[in-house]
C-alpha positions as a Markdown table, in Angstrom:
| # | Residue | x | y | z |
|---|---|---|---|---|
| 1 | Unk | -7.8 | -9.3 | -30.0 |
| 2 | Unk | -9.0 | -10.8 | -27.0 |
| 3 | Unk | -9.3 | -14.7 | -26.1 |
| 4 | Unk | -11.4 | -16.6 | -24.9 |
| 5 | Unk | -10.4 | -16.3 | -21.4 |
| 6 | Unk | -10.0 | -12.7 | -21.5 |
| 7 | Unk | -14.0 | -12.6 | -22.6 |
| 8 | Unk | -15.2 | -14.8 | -19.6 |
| 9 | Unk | -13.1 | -12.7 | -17.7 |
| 10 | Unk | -15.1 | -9.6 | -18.5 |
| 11 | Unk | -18.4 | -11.3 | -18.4 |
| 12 | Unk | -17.3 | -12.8 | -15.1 |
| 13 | Unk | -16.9 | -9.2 | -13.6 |
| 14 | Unk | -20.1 | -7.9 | -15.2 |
| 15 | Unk | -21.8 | -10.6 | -13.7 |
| 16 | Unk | -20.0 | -9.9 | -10.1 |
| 17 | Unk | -20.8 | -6.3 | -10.5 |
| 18 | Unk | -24.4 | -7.1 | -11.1 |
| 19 | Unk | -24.9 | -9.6 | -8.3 |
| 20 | Unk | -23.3 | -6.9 | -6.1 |
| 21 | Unk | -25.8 | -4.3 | -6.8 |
| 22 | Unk | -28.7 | -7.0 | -6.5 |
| 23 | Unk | -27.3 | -8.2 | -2.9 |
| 24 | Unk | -27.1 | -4.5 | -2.0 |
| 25 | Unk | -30.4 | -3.6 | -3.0 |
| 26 | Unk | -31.9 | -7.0 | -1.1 |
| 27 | Unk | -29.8 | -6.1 | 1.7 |
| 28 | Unk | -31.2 | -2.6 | 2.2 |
| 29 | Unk | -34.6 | -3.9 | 1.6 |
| 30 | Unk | -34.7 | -6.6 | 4.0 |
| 31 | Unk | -33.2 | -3.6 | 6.3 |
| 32 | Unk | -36.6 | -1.6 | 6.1 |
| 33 | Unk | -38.3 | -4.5 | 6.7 |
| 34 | Unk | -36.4 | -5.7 | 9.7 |
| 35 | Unk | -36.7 | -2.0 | 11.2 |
| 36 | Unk | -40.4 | -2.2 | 11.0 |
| 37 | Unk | -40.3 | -5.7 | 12.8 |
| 38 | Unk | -38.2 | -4.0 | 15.2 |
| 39 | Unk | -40.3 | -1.5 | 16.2 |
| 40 | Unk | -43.7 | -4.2 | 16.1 |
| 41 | Unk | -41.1 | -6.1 | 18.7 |
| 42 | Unk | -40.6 | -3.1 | 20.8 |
| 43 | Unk | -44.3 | -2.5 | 21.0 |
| 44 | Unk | -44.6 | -5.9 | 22.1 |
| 45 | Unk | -42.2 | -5.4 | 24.8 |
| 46 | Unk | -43.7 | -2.4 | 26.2 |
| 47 | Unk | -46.9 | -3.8 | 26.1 |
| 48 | Unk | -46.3 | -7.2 | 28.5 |
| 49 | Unk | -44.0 | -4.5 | 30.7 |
| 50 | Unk | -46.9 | -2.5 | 31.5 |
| 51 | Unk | -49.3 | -5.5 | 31.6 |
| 52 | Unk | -47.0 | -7.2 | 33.9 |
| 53 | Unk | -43.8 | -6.5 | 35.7 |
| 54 | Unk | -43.8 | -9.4 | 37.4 |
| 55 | Unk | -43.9 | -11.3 | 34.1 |
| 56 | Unk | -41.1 | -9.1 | 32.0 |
| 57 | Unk | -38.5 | -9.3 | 34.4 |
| 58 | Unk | -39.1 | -13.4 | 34.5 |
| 59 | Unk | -38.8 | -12.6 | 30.2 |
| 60 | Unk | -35.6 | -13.7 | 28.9 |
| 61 | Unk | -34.3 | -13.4 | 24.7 |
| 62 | Unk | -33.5 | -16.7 | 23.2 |
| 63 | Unk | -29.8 | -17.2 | 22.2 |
| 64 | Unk | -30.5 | -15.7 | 19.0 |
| 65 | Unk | -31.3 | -12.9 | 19.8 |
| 66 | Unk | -28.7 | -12.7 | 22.6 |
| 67 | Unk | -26.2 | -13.6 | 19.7 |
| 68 | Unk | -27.7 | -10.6 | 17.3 |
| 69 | Unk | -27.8 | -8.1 | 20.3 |
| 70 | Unk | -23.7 | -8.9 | 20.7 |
| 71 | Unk | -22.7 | -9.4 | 17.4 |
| 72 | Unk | -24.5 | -5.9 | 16.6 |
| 73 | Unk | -21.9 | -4.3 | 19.1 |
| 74 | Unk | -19.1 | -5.0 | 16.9 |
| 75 | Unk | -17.7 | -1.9 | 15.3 |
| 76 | Unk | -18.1 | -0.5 | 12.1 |
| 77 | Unk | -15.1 | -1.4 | 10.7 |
| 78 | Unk | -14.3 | -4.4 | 11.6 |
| 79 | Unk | -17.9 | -5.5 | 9.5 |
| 80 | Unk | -16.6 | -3.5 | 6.8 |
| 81 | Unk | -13.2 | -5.8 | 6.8 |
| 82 | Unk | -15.0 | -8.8 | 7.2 |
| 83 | Unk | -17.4 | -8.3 | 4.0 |
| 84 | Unk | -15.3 | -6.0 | 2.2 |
| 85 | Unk | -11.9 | -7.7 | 2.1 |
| 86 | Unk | -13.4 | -11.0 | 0.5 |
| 87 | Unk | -15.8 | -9.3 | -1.3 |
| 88 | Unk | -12.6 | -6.8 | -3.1 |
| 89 | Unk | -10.6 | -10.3 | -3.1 |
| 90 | Unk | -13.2 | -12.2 | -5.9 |
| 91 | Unk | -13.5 | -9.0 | -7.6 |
| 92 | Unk | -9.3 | -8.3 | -8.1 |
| 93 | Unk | -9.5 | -12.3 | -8.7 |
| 94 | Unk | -12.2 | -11.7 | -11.8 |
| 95 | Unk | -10.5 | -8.4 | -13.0 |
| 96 | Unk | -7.2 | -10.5 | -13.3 |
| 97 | Unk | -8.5 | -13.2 | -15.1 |
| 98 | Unk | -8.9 | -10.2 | -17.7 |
| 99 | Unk | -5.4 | -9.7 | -18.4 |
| 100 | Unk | -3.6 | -10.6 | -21.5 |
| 101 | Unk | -0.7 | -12.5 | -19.5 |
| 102 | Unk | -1.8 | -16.1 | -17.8 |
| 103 | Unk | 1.3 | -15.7 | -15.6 |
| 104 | Unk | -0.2 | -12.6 | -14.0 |
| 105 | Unk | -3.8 | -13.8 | -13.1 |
| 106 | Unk | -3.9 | -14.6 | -9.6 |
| 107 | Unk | -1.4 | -12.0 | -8.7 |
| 108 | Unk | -4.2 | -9.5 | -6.9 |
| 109 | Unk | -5.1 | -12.2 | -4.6 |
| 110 | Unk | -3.7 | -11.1 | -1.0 |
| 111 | Unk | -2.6 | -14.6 | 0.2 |
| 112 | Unk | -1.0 | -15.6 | -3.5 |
| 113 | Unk | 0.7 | -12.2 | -3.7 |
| 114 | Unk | 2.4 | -12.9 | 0.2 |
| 115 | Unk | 3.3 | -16.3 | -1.1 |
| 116 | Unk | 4.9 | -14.8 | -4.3 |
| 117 | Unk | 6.4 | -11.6 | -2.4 |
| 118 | Unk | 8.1 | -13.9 | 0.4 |
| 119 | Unk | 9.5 | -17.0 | -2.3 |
| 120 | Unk | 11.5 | -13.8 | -3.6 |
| 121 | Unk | 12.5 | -12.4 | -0.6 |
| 122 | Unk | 13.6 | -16.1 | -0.1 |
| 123 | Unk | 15.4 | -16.3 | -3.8 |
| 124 | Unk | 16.6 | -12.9 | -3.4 |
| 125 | Unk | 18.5 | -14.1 | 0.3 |
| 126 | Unk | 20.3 | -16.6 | -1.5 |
| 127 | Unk | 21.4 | -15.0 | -4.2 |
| 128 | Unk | 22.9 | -12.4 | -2.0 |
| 129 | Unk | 24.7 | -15.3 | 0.2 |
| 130 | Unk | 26.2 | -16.8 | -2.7 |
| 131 | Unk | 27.0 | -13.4 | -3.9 |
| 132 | Unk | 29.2 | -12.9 | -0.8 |
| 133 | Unk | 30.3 | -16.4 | -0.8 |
| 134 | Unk | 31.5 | -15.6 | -4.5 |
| 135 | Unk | 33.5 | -12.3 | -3.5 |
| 136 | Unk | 35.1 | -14.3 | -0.2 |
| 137 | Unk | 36.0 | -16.9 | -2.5 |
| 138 | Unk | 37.9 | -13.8 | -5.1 |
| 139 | Unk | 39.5 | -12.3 | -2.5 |
């Protein structure tokens, strides 16, 4: 039997997963129609060269598209980190919220898990210093 927190859970990840597949789909709409602007800007650009030379070497891209042009140099991965790592985050966040344990939601979150993982690395040190403290003490 589930509760109530386990159900919003589950409708929480549908609702992720749909809203995914949504921003993808947009996404690789808009991408079509950004590659037929492209080429309409390209046009453009070849037409004013062969008008005048003069005036397309005076030509100069706003920031923006200075900015685009640079930020489009980026590797693949590194985009795929940048979107994917928060994106898998709210997702592991969502799916843990589904378990049947409070104590354990939160636990697939990277920065909560390094937080758990070093306070018992922390514990664990001083357990084993008053372990030896303990057996010097015996002896």
């Amino acid at each position: 039997m589930m509760n109530f927190r386990q159900r919003i859970g589950w409708i929480g990840v549908g609702l992720y997963l749909l809203a995914s597949v949504a921003a993808f789909y947009y996404v690789f709409e808009i991408d079509q129609t950004y590659n037929r602007l492209t080429l309409e800007y390209v046009e453009q650009a070849d037409a004013l060269q062969s008008v005048d030379a003069a005036a397309s070497s005076s030509f100069s891209p706003s920031w923006t598209h200075s900015l685009k042009t640079r930020l489009l140099h980026f590797p693949f991965w590194l985009w795929a980190s940048i979107f994917l790592v928060p994106y898998l985050q709210v997702f592991l966040f969502l799916y843990s919220c589904t378990r049947t344990d409070p104590r354990n939601v939160g636990y697939c979150i990277l920065p909560i898990f390094l937080v758990i993982l070093c306070n018992r690395h922390q514990t664990m040190a001083k357990a084993s210093n008053q372990i030896s403290r303990l057996q010097l003490t015996d002896t």
